[in-house]
Residue frames as qw, qx, qy, qz and C-alpha x, y, z in Angstrom:
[[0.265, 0.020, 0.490, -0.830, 201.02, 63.26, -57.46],
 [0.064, -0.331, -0.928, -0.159, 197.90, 61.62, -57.33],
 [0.377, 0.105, 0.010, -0.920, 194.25, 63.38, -57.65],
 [0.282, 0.165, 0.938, -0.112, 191.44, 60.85, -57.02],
 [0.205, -0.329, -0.485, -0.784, 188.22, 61.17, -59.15],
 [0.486, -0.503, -0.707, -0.108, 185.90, 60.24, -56.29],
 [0.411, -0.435, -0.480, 0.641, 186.90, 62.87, -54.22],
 [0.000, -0.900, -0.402, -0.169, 186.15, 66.49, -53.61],
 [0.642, 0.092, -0.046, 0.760, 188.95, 69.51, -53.25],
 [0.205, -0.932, -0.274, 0.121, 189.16, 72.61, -51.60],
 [0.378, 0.848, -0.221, 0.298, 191.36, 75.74, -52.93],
 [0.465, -0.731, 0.472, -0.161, 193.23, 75.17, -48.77],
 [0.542, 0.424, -0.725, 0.026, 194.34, 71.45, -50.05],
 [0.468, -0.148, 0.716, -0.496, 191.72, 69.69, -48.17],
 [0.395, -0.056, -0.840, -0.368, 189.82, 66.36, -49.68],
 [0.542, -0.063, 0.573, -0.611, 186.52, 65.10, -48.91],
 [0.258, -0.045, -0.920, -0.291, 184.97, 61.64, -49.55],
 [0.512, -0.270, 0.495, -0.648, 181.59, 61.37, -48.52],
 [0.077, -0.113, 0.990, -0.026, 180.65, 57.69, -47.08],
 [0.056, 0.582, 0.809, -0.060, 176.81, 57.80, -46.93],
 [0.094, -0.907, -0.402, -0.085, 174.30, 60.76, -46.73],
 [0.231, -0.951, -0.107, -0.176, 175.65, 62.73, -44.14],
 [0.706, -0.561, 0.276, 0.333, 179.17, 61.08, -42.92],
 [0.672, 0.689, -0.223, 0.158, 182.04, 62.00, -44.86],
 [0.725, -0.414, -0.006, 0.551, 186.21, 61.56, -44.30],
 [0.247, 0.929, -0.107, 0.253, 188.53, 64.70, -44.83],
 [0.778, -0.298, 0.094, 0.545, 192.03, 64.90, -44.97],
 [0.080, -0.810, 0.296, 0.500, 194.91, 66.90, -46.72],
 [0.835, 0.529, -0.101, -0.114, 195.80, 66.22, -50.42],
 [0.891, -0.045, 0.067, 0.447, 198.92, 64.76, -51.54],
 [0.284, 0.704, 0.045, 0.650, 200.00, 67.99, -52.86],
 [0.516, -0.818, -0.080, -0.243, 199.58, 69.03, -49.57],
 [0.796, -0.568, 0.200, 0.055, 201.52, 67.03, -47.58],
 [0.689, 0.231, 0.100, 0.680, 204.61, 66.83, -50.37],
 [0.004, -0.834, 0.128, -0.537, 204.44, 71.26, -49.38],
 [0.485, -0.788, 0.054, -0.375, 204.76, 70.42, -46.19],
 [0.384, 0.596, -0.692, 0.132, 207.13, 67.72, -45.94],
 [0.322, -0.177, -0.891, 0.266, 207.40, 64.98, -42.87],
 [0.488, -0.475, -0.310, -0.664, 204.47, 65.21, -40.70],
 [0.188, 0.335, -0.660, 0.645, 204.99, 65.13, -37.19],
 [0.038, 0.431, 0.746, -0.506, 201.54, 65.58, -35.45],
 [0.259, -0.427, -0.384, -0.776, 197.97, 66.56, -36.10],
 [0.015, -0.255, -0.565, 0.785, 196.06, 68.17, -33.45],
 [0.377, -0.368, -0.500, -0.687, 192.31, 67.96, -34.05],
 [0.176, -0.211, -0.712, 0.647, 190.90, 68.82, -31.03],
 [0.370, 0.000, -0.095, -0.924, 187.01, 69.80, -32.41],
 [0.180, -0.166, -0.955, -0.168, 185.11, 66.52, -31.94],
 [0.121, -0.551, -0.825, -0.042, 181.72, 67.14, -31.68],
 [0.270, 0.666, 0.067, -0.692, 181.22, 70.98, -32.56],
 [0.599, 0.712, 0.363, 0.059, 179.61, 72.21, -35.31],
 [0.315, -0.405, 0.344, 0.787, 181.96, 74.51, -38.03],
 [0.515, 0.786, 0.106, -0.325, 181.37, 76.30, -40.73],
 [0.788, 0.468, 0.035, 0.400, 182.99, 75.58, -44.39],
 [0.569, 0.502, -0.224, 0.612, 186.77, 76.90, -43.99],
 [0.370, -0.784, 0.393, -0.308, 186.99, 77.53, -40.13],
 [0.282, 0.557, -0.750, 0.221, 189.47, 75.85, -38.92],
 [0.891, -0.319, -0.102, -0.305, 188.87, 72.42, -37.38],
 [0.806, -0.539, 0.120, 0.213, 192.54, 71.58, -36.35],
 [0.309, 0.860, -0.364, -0.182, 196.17, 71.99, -37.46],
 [0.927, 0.239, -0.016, 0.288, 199.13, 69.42, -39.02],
 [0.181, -0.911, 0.344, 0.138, 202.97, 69.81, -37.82],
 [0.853, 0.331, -0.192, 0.354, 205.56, 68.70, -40.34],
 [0.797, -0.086, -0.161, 0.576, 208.91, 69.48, -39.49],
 [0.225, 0.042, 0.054, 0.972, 209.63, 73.21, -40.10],
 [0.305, -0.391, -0.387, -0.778, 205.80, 74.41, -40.37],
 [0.175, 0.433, 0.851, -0.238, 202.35, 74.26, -38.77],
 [0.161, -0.065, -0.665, -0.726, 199.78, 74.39, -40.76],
 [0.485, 0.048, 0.517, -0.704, 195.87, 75.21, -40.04],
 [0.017, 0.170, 0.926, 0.337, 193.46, 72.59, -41.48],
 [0.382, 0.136, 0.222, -0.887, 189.75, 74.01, -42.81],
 [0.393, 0.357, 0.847, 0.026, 186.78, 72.03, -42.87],
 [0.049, 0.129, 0.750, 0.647, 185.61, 71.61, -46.76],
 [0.245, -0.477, -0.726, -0.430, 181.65, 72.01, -45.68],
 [0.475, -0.487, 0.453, -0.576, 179.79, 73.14, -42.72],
 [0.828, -0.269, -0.487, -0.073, 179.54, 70.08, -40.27],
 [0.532, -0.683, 0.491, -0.098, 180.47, 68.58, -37.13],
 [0.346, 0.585, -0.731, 0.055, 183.30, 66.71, -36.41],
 [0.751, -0.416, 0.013, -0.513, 182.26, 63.55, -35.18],
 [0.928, -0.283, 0.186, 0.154, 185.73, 61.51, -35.26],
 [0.226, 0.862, -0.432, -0.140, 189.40, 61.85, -35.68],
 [0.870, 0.258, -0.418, 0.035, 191.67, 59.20, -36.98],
 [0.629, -0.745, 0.193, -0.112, 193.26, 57.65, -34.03],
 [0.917, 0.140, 0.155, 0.341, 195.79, 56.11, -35.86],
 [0.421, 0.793, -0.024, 0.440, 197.42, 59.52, -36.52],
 [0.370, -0.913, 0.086, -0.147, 198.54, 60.02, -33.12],
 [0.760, -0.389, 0.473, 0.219, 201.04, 57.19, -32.84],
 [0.581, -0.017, 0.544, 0.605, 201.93, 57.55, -36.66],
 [0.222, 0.747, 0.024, -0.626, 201.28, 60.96, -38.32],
 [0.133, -0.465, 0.647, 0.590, 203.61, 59.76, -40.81],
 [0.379, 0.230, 0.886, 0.137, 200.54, 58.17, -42.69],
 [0.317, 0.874, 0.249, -0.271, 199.14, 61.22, -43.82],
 [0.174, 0.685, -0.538, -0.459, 202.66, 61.32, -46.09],
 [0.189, -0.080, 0.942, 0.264, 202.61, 57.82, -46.61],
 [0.142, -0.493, -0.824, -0.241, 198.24, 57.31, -47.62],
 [0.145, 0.000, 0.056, 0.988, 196.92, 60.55, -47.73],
 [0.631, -0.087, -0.277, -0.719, 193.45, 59.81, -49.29],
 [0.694, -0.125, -0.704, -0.080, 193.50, 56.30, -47.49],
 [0.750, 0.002, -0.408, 0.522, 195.10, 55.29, -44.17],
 [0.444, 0.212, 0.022, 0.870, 195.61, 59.18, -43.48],
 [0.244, -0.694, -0.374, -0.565, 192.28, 60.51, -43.77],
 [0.222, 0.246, -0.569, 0.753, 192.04, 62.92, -40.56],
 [0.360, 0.036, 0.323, -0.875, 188.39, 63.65, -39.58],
 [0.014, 0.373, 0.827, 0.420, 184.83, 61.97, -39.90],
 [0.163, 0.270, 0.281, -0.906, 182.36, 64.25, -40.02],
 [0.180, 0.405, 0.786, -0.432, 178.74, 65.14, -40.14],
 [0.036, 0.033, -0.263, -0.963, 177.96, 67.37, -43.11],
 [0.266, 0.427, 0.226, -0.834, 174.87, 69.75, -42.55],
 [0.674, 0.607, -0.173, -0.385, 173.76, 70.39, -46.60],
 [0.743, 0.035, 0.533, 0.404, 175.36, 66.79, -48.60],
 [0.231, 0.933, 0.273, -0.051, 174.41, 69.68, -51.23],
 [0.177, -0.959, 0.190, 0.114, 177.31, 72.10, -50.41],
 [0.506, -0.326, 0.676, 0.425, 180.18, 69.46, -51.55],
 [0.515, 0.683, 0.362, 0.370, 178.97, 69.92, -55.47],
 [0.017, 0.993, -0.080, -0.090, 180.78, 73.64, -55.07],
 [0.476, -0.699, 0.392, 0.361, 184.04, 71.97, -54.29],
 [0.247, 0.599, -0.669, -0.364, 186.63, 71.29, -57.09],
 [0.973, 0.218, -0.066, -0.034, 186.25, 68.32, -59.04],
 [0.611, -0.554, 0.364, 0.432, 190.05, 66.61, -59.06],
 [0.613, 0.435, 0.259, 0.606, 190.54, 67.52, -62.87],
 [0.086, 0.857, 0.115, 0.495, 190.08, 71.18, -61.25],
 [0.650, -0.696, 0.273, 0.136, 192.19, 70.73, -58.28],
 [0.839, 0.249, 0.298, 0.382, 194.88, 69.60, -60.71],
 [0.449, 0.698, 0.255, 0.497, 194.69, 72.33, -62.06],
 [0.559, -0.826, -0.048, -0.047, 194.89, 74.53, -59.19],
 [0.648, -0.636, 0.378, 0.181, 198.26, 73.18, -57.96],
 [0.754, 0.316, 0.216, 0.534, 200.02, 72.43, -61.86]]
């Protein structure tokens, strides 16, 4: 399993990368998606509300599950990966890459220092 350093981690087995200031991507960790198994569809269907850290901003169907997905920060949601519709299967194949599920707006840049570092996400899920 892989555990970037450059990212940020949330106890739900969400990742956040942020691109500039205020935009960040957010997906599901690898850990994740090896729990969950094939990935079928993701249904993000918040673009352009606001959320608070760990409400739910959409959900991921693997084969036998669904699974809710909680945004890491407060922000809006200001784009979902459109590539996911026609091939979910990239969130098993390039999780942190390829995969990523949301870009969003984040409120406080501030509020991502709380999340896990990925030696403490590691840890988390060993």
């Amino acid at each position: 399993m892989s555990f970037p350093a450059g990212l940020k981690y949330t106890k739900d087995h969400e990742w956040i990368k942020l691109i500039d200031d205020k935009t960040a991507l957010i997906g599901i960790t690898d850990y994740a998606q090896r729990e969950l198994g094939d990935i079928v569809f993701v249904d993000i269907n918040t673009t352009g509300k606001q959320l608070n850290a760990e409400e739910v901003f959409g959900t991921v169907e693997a084969v036998k599950t669904v699974s809710d997905l909680f945004l890491p920060v407060t922000a809006t949601v200001v784009e979902v990966n459109k590539a996911l519709s026609n091939n979910p299967e990239l969130v098993n194949n390039d999780p942190y890459g390829e995969g990523w599920m949301a870009k969003i707006e984040v409120n406080d840049p501030e509020e991502i220092n709380s999340l896990l570092s990925a030696e403490a996400y590691e840890q988390l899920v060993s």
